[in-house]
C-alpha positions as CSV (number, residue, x, y, z in Angstrom):
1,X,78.5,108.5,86.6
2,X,76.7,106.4,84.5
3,X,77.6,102.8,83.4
4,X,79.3,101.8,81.0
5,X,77.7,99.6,78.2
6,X,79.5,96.8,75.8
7,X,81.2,96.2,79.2
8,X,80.3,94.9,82.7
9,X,78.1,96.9,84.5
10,X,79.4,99.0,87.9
11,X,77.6,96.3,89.7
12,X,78.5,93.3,88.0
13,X,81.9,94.7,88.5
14,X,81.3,95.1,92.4
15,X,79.7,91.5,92.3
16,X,82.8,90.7,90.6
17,X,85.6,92.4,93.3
18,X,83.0,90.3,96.0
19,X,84.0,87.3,94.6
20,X,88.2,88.3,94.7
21,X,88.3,89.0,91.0
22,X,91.2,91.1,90.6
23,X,90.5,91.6,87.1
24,X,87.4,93.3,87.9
25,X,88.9,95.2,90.7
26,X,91.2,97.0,88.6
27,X,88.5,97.8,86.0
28,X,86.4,99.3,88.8
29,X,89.6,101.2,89.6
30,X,90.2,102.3,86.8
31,X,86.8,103.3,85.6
32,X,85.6,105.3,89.2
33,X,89.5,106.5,90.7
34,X,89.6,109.5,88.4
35,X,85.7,110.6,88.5
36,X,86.2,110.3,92.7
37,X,89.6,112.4,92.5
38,X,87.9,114.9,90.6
39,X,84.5,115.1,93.2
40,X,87.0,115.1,96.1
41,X,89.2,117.9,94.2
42,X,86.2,119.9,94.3
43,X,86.0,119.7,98.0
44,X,90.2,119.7,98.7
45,X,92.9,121.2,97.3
46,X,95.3,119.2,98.3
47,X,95.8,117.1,95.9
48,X,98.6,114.8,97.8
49,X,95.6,113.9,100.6
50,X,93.3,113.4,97.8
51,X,95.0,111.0,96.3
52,X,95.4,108.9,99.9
53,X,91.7,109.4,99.8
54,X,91.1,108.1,96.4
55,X,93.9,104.9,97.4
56,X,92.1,104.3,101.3
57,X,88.6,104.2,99.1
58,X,89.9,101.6,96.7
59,X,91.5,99.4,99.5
60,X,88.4,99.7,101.7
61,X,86.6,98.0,98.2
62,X,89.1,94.9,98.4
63,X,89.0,94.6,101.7
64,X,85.3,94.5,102.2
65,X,85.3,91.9,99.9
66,X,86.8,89.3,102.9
67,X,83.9,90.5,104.6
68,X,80.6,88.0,104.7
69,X,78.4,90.2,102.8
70,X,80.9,92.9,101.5
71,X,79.6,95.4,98.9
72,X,77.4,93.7,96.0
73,X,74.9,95.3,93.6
74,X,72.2,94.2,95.6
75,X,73.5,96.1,98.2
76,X,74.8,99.0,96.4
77,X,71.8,101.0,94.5
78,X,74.3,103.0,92.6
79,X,78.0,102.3,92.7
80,X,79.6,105.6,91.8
81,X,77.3,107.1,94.6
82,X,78.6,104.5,97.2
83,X,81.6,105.5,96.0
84,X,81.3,109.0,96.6
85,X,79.7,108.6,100.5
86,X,82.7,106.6,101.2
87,X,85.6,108.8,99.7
88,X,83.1,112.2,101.4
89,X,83.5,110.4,105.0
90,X,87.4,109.7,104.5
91,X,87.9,112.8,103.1
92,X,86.2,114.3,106.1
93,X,87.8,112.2,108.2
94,X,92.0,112.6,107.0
95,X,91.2,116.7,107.0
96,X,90.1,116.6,111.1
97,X,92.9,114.2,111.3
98,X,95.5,116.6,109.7
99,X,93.6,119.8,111.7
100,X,94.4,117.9,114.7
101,X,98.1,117.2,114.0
102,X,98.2,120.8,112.8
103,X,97.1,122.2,115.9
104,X,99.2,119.6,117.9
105,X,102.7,120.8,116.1
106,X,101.3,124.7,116.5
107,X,101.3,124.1,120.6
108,X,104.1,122.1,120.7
109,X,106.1,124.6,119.1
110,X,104.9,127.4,121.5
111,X,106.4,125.2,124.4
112,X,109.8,126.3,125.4
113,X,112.3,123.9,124.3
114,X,113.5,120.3,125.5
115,X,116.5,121.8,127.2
116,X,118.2,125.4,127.4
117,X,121.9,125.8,126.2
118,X,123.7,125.2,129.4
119,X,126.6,126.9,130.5
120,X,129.3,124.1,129.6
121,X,127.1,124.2,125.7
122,X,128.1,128.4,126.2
123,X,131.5,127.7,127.6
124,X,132.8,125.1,124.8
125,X,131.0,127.5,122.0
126,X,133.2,130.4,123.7
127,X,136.1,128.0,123.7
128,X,136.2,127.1,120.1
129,X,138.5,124.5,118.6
130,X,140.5,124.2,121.3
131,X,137.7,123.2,124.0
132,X,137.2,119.6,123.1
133,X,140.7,118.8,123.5
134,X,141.0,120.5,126.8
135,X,138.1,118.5,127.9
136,X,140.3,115.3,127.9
137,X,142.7,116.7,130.0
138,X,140.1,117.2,132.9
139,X,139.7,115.0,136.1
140,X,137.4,111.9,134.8
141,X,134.5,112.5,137.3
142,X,134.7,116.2,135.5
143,X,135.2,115.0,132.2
144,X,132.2,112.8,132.1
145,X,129.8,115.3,133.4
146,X,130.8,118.0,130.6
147,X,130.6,115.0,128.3
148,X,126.9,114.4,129.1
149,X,125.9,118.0,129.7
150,X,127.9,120.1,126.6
151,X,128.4,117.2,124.2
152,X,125.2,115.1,124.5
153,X,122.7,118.0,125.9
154,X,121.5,115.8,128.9
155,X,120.1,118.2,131.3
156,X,121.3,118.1,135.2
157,X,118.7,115.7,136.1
158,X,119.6,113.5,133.1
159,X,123.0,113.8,133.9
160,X,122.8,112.9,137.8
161,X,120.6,109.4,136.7
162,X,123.1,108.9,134.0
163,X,125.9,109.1,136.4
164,X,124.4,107.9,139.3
165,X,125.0,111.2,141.5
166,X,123.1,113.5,143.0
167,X,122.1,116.6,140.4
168,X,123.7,118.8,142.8
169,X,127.2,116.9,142.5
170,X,126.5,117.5,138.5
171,X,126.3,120.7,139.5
172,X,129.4,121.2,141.3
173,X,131.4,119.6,138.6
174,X,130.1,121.1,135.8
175,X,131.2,124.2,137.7
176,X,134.6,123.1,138.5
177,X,134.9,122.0,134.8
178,X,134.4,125.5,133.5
179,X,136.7,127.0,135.8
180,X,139.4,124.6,135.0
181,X,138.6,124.9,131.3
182,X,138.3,128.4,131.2
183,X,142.2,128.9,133.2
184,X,143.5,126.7,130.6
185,X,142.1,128.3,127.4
186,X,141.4,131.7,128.2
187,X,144.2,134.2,128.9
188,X,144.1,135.8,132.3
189,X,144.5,139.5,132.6
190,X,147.9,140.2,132.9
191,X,149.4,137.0,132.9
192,X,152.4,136.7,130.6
193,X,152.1,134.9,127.2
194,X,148.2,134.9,127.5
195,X,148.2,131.9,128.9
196,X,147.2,130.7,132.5
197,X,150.2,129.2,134.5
């Protein structure tokens, strides 16, 4: 990109944006952001990271400028070229960046999940409507540990440290909670009304 004449030159503009010239720094902006979008368009189709490229390039400019010997036109042979090393290197560097999270969100989704549905989930899904109201009816050591397991999805071992018990007292409740859940809800073969008694 050439410079421009009738106006400052690229580098009295960079001497400018060393000095904290704001004025400057938006004409430089203004004058290289497009041209660099384009290049890095070449080399990226996504347009959404180019544009983080083209922003991260710009701030790097104002930044340096707090530097002792940021950029100047001594410096800086040919500014739209500096430009263009810069905005190659962050491009290069945001794509390896989003290849790594890519690749980090690919494993982590072949990992089984967090926590299986556990049997109290199964029983209160079986349940239906009627299973959160039978919960409050339950024994309050019982209650609480359906309460963590099918309500909040703690595992067993979450559970036992939440309640301060052993897992395998979590355990034992959680199985006397869907017994005495499932004689209140569920009709028993043969009993009259279809309802336990």
């Amino acid at each position: 990109m050439s410079e421009r004449r009738g106006a400052q030159t690229d580098a009295e503009l960079l001497d400018a944006v060393a000095e904290s010239d704001r004025a400057a720094f938006e004409e430089l902006f203004r004058r290289f952001a497009p041209w660099l979008r384009g290049r890095l368009r070449q080399r990226c189709a996504d347009p959404v990271l180019v544009d983080e490229v083209v922003q991260d390039v710009f701030v790097e400019v104002w930044r340096r400028r707090e530097r002792r010997g940021g950029p100047r036109a001594g410096q800086v042979d040919n500014v739209s070229g500096w430009l263009w090393r810069v905005g190659r290197r962050r491009l290069i560097d945001a794509q390896r960046a989003q290849e790594r999270r890519g690749r980090l969100l690919r494993r982590l989704a072949g990992l089984p999940g967090r926590h299986a549905v556990s049997a109290e989930e199964e029983l209160m899904a079986e349940l239906g409507d009627g299973a959160l109201a039978a919960v409050e009816f339950l024994p309050a050591d019982l209650k609480a540990v359906v309460h963590a397991t099918a309500l909040e999805g703690l595992t067993v071992q979450e559970t036992a440290e939440r309640l301060s018990i052993p897992a395998g007292t979590v355990k034992s409740r959680a199985s006397r909670a869907r017994r005495l859940l499932r004689e209140r809800l569920l009709p028993r073969p043969g009993a009259e009304g279809g309802r336990a008694r």
